[in-house]
C-alpha positions as CSV (number, residue, x, y, z in Angstrom):
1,X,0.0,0.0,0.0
2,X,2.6,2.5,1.1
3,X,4.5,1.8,-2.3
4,X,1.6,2.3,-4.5
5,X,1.1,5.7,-2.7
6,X,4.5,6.5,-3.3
7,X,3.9,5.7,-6.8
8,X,1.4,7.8,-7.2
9,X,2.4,10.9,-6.0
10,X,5.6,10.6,-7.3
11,X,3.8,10.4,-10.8
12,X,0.9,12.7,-10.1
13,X,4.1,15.2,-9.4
14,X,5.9,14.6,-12.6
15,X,3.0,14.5,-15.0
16,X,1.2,17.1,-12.8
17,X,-1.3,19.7,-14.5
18,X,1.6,20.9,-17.0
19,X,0.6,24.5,-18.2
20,X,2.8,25.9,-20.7
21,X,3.7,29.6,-19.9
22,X,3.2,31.5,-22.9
23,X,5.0,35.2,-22.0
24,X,7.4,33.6,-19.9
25,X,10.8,34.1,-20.4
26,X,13.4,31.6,-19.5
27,X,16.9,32.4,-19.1
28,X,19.7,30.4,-17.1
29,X,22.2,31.7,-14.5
30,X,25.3,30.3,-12.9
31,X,24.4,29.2,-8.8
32,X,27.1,27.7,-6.5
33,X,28.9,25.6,-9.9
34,X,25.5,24.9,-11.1
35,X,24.0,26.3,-14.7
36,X,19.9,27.3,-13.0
37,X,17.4,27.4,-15.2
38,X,14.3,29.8,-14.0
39,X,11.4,31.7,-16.0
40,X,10.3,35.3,-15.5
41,X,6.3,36.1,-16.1
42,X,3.8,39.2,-15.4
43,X,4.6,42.3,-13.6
44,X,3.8,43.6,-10.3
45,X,6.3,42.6,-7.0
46,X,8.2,40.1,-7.4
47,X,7.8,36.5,-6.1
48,X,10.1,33.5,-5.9
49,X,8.2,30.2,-6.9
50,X,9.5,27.0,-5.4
51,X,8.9,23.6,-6.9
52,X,8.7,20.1,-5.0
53,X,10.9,17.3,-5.5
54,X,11.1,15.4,-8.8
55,X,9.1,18.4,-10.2
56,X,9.9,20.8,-12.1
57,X,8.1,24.4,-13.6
58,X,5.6,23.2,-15.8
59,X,4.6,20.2,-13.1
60,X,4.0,23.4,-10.9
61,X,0.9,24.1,-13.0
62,X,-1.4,27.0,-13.1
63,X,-0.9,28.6,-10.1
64,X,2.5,30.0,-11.8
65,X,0.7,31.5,-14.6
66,X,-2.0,32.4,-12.1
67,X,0.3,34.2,-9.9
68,X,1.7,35.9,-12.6
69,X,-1.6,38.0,-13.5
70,X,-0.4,40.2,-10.0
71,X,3.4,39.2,-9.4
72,X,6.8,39.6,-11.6
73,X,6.9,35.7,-10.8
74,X,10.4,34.2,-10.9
75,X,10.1,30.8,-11.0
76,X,13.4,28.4,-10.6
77,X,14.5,24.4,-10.7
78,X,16.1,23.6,-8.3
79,X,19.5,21.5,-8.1
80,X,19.3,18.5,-11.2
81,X,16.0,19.1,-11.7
82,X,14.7,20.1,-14.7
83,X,17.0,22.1,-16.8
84,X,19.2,23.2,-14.2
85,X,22.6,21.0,-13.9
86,X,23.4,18.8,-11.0
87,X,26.5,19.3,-9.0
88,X,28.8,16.8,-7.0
89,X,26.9,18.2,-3.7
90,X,24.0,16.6,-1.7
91,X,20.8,17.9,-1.6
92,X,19.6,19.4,1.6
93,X,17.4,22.0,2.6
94,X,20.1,24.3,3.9
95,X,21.6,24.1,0.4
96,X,18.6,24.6,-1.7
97,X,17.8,27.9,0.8
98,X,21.5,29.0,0.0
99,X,20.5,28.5,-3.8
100,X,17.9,30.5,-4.0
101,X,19.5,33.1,-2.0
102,X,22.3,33.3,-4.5
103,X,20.0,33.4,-7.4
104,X,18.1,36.4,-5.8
105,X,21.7,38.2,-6.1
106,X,22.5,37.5,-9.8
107,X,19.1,38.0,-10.9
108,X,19.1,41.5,-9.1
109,X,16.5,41.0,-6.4
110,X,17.4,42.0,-3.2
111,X,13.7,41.2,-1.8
112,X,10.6,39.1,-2.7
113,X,8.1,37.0,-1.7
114,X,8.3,33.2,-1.9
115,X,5.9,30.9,-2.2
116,X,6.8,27.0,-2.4
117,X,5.8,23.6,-2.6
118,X,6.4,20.4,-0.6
119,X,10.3,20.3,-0.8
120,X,10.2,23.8,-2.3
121,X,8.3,25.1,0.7
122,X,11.1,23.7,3.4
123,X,13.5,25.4,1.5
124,X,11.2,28.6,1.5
125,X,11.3,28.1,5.4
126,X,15.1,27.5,5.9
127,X,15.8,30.9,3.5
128,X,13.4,32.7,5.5
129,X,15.6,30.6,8.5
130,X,19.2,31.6,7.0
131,X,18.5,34.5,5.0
132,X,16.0,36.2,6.8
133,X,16.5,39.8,4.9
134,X,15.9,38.5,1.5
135,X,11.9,36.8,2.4
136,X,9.3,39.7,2.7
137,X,6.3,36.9,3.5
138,X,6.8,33.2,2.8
139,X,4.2,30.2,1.5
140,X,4.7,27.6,2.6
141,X,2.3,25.2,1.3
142,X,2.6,20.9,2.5
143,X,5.4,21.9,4.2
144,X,7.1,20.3,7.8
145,X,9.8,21.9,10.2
146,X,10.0,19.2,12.2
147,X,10.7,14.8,10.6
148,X,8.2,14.1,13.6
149,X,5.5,15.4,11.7
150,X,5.2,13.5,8.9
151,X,2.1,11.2,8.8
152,X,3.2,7.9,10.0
153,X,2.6,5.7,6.9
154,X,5.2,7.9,5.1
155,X,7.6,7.9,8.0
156,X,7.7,3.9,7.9
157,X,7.9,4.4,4.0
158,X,11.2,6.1,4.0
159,X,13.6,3.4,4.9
160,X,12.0,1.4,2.0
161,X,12.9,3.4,-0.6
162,X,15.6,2.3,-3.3
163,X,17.0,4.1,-6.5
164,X,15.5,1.6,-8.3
165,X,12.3,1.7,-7.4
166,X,12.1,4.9,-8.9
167,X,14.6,4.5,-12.0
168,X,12.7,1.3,-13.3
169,X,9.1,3.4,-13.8
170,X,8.0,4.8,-16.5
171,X,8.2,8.6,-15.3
172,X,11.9,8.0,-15.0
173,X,11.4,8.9,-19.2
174,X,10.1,11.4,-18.5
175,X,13.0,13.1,-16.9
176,X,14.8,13.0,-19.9
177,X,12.7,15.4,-21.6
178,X,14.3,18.4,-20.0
179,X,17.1,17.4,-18.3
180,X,20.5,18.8,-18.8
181,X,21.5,15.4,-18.5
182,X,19.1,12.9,-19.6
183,X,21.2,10.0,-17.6
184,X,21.2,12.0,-14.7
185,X,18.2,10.6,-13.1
186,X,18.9,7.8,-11.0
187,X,21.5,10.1,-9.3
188,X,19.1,12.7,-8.9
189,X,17.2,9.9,-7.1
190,X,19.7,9.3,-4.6
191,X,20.1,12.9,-3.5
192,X,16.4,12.6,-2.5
193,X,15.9,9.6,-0.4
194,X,19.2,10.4,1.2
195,X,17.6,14.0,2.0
196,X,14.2,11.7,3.6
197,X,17.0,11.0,5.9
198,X,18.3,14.5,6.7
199,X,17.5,15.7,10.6
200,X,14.9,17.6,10.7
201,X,14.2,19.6,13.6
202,X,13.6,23.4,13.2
203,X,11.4,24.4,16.1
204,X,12.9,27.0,17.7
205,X,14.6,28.7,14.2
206,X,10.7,28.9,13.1
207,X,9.7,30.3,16.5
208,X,12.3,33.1,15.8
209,X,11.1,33.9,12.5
210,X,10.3,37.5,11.8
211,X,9.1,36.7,8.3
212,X,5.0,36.1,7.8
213,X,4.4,32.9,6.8
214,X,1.1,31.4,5.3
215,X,1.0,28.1,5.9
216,X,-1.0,25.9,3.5
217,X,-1.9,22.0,4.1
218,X,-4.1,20.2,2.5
219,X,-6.3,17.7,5.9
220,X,-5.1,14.6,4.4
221,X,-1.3,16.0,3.5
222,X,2.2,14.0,3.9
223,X,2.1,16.0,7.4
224,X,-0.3,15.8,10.1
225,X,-2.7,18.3,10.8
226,X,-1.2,18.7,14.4
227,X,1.7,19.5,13.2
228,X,0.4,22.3,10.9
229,X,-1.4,23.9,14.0
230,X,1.6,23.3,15.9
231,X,3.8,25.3,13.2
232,X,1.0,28.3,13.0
233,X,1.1,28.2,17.2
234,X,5.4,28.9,16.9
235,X,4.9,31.7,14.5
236,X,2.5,33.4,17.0
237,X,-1.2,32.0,16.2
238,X,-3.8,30.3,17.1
239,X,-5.1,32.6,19.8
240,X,-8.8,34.2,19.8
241,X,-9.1,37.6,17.6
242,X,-12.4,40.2,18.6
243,X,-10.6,41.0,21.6
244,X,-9.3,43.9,20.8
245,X,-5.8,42.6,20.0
246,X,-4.5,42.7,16.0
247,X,-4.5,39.2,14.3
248,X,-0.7,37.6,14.3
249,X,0.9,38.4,10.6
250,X,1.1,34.6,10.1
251,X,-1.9,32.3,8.8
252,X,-2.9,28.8,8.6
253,X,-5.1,27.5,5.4
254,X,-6.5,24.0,5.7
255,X,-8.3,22.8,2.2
256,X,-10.7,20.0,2.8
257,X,-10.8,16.5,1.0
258,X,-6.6,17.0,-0.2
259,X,-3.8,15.4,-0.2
260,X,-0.5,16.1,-0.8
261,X,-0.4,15.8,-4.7
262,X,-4.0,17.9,-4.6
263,X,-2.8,20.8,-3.0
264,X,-1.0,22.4,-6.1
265,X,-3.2,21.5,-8.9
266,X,-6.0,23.8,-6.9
267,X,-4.9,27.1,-8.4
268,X,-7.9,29.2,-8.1
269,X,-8.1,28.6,-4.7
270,X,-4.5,28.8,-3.6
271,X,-4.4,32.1,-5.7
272,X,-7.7,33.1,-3.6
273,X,-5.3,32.2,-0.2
274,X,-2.5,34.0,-1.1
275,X,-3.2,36.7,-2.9
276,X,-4.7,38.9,0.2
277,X,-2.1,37.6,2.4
278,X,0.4,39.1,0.1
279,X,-1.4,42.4,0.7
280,X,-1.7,42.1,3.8
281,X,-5.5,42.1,3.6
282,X,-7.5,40.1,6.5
283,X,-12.0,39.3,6.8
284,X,-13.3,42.4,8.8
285,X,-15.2,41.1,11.9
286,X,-18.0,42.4,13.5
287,X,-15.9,45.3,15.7
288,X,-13.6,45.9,13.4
């Protein structure tokens, strides 16, 4: 059972609601020995866009394009994905923060927001974590600060997973399609499961955050619903608003019947989430 859910979001990810970008621009830029290939669309501020593992832009669907009706969107692959080049360096979160951080400084941007994805999202938090002067508000969407927090049929999955279980499906052809290296997968694959293994523990960095965050989980997500609350309690909410006090600057979106793979191919209604949290807009209340 676990595998077949494995399988399937691993190929719900890579085939994912593809939506080509038609005035995007894509350009590529050199990034700690790596050749990253990202895509510029709309105008407006500017927001980072973070992809999960195995994925890629076009996997990240519509919201991109969607986003890109109010945002200069700058959307990125990350470290062998896509068509950006893999380097002889693991994969961790601290990494893919320091990635994006660098990217920000060649492509001229010395603040944005950031909204990412699963993997892309933990990286959001650890650049909000390490770089904190470069986040104005972070997304965060299916995202976990803490390995306790995964649900526990995942967390007995990760010790079962092998390169080739992945390399002998058929997305692993798909790959190939825009990869600067089309043999490059089954490394690629390795740099993943050994980052299911990387400690993850970030409590008290997110309790420190200045940054707003937005966190978005879907109710049946790879993390628990606990642990959602438990990351919107460290960044200050949770508490009871009409009494006279001003809601925290962080939020917490649940959507109902989603999992994991759902959350990003809901673009109207992540748009509809994060849109007024960008503009720092909140629901008047009766006393307001």
């Amino acid at each position: 059972m676990l595998r077949t859910t494995l399988i399937a979001w691993v190929l719900l990810l890579l085939a994912g609601p593809a939506l080509a970008q038609t005035d995007a621009k894509g350009d590529r830029v050199e990034v700690n020995g790596m050749q990253m290939y990202y895509e510029v669309s709309g105008a407006g501020e500017p927001l980072v866009v973070l992809h999960g593992a195995y994925m890629n832009i076009p996997s990240m669907g519509k919201i991109v394009s969607k986003l890109a009706e109010t945002h200069k969107v700058y959307a990125l692959e990350f470290q062998g994905h896509g068509r950006t080049t893999d380097i002889d360096r693991p994969i961790t979160y601290p990494n893919l923060a320091d990635d994006v951080a660098v990217f920000m400084d060649k492509v001229g941007l010395k603040k944005a927001d950031v909204f990412g994805y699963s993997m892309g999202a933990a990286a959001g938090l650890q650049l909000a974590i390490r770089h904190p002067d470069k986040v104005n508000k972070l997304v965060a969407a299916s995202a976990a600060y803490d390995a306790q927090g995964w649900q526990p049929e995942f967390t007995a999955f990760i010790p079962q997973m092998t390169v080739e279980m992945f390399v002998n499906m058929p997305f692993a052809q798909d790959y190939k399609k825009l990869a600067a290296n089309p043999d490059g997968f089954p490394a690629l694959v390795k740099k993943l499961i050994a980052l299911e293994h990387e400690p993850m523990a970030w409590g008290n960095e997110v309790k420190a955050l200045k940054t707003p965050v937005l966190i978005i989980a879907g109710d049946a997500d790879v993390a628990t619903l606990e642990h959602a609350v438990a990351m919107f309690r460290l960044l200050g909410g949770g508490g009871m608003g009409d009494m006279g006090k001003p809601l925290p600057a962080s939020r917490l979106a649940i959507l109902p019947a989603t999992s994991h793979t759902a959350v990003i191919g809901q673009a109207d209604l992540l748009f509809a989430l994060i849109e007024p949290f960008l503009k720092g807009e909140t629901p008047k209340g009766m006393f307001q």
